[in-house]
C-alpha positions in Angstrom: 20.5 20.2 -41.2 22.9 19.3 -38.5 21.4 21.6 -36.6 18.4 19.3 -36.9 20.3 15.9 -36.3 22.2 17.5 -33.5 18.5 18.3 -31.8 16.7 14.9 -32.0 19.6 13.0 -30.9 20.1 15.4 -27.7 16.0 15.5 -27.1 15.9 11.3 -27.7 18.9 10.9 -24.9 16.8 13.2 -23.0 13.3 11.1 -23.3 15.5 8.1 -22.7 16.9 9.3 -19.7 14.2 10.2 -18.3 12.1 6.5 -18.9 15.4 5.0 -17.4 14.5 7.5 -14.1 10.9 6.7 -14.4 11.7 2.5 -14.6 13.9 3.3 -11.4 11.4 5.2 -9.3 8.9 2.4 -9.9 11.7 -0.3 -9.0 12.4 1.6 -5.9 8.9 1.4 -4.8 8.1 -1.8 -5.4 11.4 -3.3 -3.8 9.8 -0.5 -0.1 6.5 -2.2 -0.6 7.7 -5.8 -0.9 10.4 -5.4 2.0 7.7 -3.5 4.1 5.4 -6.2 3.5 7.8 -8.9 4.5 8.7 -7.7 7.5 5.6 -6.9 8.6 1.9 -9.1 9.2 0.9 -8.1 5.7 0.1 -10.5 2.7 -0.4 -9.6 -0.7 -2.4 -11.5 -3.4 0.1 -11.9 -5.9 -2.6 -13.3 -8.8 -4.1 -9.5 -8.3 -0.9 -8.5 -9.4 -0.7 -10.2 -12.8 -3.2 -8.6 -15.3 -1.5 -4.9 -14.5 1.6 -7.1 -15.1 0.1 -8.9 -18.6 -0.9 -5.6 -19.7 2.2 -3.1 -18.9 4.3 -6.0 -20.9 2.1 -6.0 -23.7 2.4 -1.9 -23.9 6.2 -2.4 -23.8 6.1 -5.4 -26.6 4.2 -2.4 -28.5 7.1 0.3 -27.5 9.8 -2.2 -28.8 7.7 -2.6 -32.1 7.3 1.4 -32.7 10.7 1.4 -32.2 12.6 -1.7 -34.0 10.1 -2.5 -36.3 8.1 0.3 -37.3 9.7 2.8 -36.5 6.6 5.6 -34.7 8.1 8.0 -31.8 5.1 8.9 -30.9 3.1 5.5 -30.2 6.7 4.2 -28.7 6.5 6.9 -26.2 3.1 6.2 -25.6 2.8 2.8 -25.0 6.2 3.0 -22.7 4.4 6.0 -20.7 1.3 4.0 -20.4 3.1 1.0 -19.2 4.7 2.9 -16.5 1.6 4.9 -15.3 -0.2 1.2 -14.7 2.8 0.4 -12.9 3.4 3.3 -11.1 0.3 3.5 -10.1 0.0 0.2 -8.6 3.2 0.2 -6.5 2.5 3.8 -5.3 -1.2 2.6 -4.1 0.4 -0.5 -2.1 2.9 2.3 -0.5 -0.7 4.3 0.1 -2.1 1.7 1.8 1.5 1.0 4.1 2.0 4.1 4.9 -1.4 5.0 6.1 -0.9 1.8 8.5 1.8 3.8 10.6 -1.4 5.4 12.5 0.3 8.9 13.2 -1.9 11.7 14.6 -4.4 12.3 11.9 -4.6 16.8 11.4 -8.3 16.6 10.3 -9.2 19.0 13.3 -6.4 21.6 12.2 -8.0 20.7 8.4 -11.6 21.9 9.3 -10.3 24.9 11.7 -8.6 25.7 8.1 -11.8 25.8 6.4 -14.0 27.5 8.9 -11.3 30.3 8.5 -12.0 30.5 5.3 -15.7 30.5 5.6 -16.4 26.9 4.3 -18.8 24.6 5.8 -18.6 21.5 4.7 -22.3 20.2 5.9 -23.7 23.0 4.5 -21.9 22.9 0.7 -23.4 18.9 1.0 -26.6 19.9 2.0 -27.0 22.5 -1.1 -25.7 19.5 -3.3 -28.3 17.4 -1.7 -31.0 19.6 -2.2 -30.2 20.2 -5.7 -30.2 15.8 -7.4 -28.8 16.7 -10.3 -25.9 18.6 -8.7 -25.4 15.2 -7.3 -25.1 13.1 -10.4 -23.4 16.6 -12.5 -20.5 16.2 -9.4 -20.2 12.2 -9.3 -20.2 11.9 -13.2 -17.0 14.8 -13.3 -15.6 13.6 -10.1 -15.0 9.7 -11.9 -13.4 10.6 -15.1 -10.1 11.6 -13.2 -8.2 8.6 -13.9 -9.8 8.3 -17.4 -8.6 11.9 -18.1 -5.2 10.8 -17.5 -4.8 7.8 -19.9 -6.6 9.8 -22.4 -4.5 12.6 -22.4 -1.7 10.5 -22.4 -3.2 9.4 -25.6 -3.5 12.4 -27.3 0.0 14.0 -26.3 1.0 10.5 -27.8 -0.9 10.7 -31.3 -0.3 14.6 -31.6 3.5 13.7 -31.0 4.1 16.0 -28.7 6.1 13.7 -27.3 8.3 15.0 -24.7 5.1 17.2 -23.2 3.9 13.2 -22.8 6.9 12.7 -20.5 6.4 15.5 -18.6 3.3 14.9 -18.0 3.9 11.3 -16.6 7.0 12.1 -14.9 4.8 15.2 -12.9 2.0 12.4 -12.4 4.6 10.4 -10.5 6.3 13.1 -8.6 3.0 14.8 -7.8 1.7 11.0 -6.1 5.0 10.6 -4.7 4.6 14.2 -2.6 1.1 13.6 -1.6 2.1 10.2 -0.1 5.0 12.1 1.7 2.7 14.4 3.3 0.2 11.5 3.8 3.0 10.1 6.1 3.8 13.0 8.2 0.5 14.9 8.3 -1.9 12.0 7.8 -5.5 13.0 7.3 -8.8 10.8 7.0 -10.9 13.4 4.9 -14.0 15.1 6.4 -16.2 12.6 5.8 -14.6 10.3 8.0 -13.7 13.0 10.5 -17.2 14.8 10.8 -18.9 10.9 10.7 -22.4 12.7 9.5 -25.2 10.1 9.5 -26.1 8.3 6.8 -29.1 9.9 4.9 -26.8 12.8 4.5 -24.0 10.7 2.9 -26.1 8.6 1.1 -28.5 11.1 -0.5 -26.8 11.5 -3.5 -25.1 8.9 -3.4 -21.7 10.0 -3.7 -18.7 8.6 -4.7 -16.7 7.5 -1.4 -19.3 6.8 1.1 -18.4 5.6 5.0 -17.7 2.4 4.0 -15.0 3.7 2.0 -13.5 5.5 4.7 -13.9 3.0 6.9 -10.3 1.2 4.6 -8.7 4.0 6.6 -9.4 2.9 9.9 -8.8 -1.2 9.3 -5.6 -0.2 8.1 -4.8 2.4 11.0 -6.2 -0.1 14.1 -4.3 -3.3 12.1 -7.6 -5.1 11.2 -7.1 -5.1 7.7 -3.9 -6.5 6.4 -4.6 -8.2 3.6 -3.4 -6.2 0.3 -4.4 -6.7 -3.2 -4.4 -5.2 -6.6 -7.9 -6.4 -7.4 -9.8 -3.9 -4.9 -7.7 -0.8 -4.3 -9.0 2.6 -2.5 -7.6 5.8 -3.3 -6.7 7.3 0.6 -4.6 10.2 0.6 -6.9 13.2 1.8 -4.1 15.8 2.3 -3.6 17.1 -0.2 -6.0 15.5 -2.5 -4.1 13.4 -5.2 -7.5 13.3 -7.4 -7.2 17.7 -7.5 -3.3 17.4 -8.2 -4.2 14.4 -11.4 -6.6 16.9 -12.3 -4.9 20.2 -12.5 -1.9 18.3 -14.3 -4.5 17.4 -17.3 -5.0 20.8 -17.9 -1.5 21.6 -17.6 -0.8 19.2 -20.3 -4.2 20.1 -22.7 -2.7 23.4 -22.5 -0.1 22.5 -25.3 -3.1 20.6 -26.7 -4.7 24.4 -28.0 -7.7 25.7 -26.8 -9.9 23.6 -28.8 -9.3 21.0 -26.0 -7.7 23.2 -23.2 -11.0 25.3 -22.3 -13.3 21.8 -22.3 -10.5 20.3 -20.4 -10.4 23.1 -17.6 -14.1 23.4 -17.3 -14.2 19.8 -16.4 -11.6 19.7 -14.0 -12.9 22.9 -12.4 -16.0 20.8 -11.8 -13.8 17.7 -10.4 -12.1 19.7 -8.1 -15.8 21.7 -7.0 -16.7 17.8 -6.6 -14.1 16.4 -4.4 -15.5 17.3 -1.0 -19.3 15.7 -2.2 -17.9 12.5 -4.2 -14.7 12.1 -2.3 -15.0 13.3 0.9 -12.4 15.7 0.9 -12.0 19.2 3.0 -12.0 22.3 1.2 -8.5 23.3 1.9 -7.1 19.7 0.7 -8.1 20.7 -3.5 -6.0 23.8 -3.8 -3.2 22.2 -1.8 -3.4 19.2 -4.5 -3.4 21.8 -6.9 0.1 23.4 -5.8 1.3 20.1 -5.9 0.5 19.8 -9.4 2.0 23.4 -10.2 5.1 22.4 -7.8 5.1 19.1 -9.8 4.7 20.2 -13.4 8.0 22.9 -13.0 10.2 20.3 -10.8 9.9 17.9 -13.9 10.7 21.1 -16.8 12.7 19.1 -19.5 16.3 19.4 -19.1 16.7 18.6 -22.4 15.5 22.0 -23.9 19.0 23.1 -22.9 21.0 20.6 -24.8 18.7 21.4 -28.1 19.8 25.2 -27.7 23.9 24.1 -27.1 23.1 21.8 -30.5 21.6 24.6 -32.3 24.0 26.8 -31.8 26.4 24.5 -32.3 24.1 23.7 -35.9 24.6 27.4 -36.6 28.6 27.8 -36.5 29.3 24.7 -38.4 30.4 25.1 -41.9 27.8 24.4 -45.0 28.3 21.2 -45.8 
């Protein structure tokens, strides 16, 4: 029984800590983008930042409920985690969008060279996708649940109470977006779409996901024509390595724990998102498996530390005296 006690308390400081990290890390980024943006010719609409702000306080009104008043682990952790993924996610896309403004040398060049070494041509996997339509809509329809995968997985670690796989799995979301946005600074990339430039009617025939006008954000922000920032339209611009294949492979890292009633679904679907990213998001070859090892990279980096302190209290459980 102490044993028992001993363990919660130890994996509860743990899950604590690691919130209190979490709420840091998202501090820091907003204090980078709102200094950055200061000193710089940037604005930011403010209004577009108040419904992620409404909503992440009305998840942590929830936490505080399922945890003075009603007294749920599970839903407290899942509303807190779900408060800091909106949050997260909207301070780390601002930094996106900053960063890519530095206009380094973009490696799309070395990027296809990559590919070509590796026997991919990325005209010819489009083409096959546009001579097949329902290829087309198969890859777009996979390729846009990304983002939906996450909340909802979130959601189910939550209700299962698998709690402290929950904060893993946020706390590899955020270090996994916070290494592709280092790598988007010092080897900035622009995707193979907007490196290749192929004419329209081969963009367009499927209608894909990120078309040129998407890719064209890249360039405004590179060449200082676009420097107006908000909340209410943002576009997801790392290329290398693709953040959508490193979201993607962390869902099934974390519907592993789920059982493979959910786990073999899950992978099958995110096989097919990252098979989609160079049709729907206009991505290399090479930048999907280099997500994926920042997923892998991700999900060990954030192993809970507190697994050690519940082995110290259960052993410390075992040699106390019967009470």
């Amino acid at each position: 029984m102490l044993s028992k006690t001993v363990a919660t308390a130890a994996s509860r400081i743990g899950l604590e800590r690691q919130t209190l990290v979490k709420l840091a890390v998202v501090l820091a980024i907003l204090a980078v983008d709102t200094l950055w943006i200061l000193a710089s010719d940037f604005t930011f609409d403010v209004k577009s930042a108040l419904r992620v702000t409404a909503i992440c306080a009305l998840l942590l009104l929830a936490a505080w409920f399922y945890r003075a008043r009603r007294p749920m682990r599970q839903f407290e952790v899942m509303c807190t985690e779900t408060a800091l993924l909106l949050a997260f996610s909207a301070a780390a896309a601002m930094l996106s969008y900053l960063i890519t403004s530095l206009a380094l040398p973009l490696v799309d060049m070395e990027l296809i060279a990559l590919d070509r070494a590796l026997g991919f041509d990325w005209f010819v996997y489009v083409g096959f996708v546009n001579r097949h339509p329902w290829l087309g809509v198969l890859s777009s329809a996979a390729y846009m649940t990304t983002i939906s995968q996450v909340a909802l997985m979130l959601i189910l670690l939550g209700v299962s109470n698998r709690v402290e796989t929950a904060q893993r799995f946020m706390s590899a979301v955020m270090v996994g977006g916070l290494i592709c946005i280092a790598f988007s600074a010092i080897l900035p990339a622009a995707g193979a779409l907007a490196a290749l430039q192929p004419p329209a009617e081969v963009v367009m025939a499927n209608h894909p996901v990120v078309d040129l006008s998407y890719v064209q954000v890249i360039f405004d922000l590179r060449d200082g024509t676009l420097r107006a920032l908000s909340l209410d339209n943002v576009y997801g611009l790392i290329a290398f390595p693709s953040y959508h294949c490193t979201l993607a492979a962390l869902v099934v890292l974390a519907a592993y724990r789920l059982g493979p009633a959910i786990f073999w679904p899950v992978l099958a679907l995110n096989v097919a998102v990252i098979l989609s990213t160079p049709i729907d998001g206009g991505h290399h070859l090479v930048d999907g498996p280099a997500g994926v090892a920042v997923a892998v990279l991700s999900w060990r980096l954030v192993a809970p530390r507190s697994q050690a302190l519940m082995r110290l209290a259960g052993d410390a459980g075992q040699a106390a005296p019967a009470s």
